[in-house]
C-alpha positions in Angstrom: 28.2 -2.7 -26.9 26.3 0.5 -25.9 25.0 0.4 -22.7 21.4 1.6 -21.9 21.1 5.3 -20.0 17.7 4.8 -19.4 17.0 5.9 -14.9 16.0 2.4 -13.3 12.8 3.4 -12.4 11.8 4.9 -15.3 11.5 1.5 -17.3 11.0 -1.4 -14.2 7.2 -1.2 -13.1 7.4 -0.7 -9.0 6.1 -4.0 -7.3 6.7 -3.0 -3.8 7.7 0.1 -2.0 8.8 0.8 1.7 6.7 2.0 4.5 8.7 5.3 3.9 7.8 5.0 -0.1 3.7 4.0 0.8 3.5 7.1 3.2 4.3 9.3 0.7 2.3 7.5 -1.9 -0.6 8.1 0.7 -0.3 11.5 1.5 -0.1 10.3 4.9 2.7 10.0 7.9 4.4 6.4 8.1 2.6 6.2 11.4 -0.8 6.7 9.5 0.3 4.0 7.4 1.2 1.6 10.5 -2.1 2.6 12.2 -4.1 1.6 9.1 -2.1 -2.1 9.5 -3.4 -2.6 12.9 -7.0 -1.9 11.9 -6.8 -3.7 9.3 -7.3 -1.3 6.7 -4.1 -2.2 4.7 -2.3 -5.5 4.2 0.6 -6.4 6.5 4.5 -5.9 4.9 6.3 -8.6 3.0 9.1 -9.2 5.1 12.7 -10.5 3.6 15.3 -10.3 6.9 14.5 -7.1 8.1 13.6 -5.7 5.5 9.5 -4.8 5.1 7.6 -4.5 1.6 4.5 -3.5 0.7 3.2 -5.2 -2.9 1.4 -1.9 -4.0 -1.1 -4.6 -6.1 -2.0 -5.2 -2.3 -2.4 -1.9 -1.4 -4.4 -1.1 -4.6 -7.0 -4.0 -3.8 -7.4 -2.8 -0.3 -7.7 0.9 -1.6 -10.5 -0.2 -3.7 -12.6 -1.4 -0.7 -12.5 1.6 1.5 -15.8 3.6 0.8 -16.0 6.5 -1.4 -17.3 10.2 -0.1 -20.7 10.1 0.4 -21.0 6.3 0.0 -22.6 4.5 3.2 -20.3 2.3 5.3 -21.2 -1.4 6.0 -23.2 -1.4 9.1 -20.8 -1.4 12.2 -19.9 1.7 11.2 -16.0 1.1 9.8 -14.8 0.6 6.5 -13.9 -2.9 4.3 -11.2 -4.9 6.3 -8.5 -6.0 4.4 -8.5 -9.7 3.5 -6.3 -11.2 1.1 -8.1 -14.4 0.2 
C-alpha cells in the first residue's frame, strides 16, 4: 500500500487555529487578539480542557462586520459587536 506524502496542512482545510495561530493571522499581538475578546470585537475561544480554539468561520463573520476605511461607524461611535446568533 503506498502511503500518501502529501504535508497535513496542505490538504485538511483549517477549522480552528490558536490564539498564537489568530495573532499572526491578524497581523496583530496575541494581546491585540485578547483585547479585541473583551470588547467584543471577536468571538470568545472554543475551549476543550485547557486547550482554547478559535473557529476561523467565527472570526471571518465577525471580520465582516467591522467597518471598512472610510465607511461611517454605527452611531455610538464603535464598531459591530460580535454576536453569534
Amino acid at each position: 500500500m503506498k502511503h500518501d506524502t502529501t504535508p497535513l496542512g496542505a490538504s485538511v482545510p483549517r477549522i480552528a487555529m490558536s490564539l498564537t495561530k489568530v495573532a499572526i493571522a491578524m497581523d496583530v499581538s496575541p494581546t491585540s487578539v485578547l483585547q479585541m475578546v473583551e470588547e467584543g470585537l471577536l468571538p470568545r475561544p472554543r475551549v476543550w480542557h485547557s486547550r482554547k480554539l478559535w473557529r476561523v468561520a467565527e472570526i471571518d463573520a465577525a471580520l465582516a462586520e467591522w467597518p471598512t476605511d472610510g465607511e461611517q461607524q454605527e452611531q455610538d461611535g464603535e464598531p459591530g459587536r460580535w454576536d453569534a446568533d
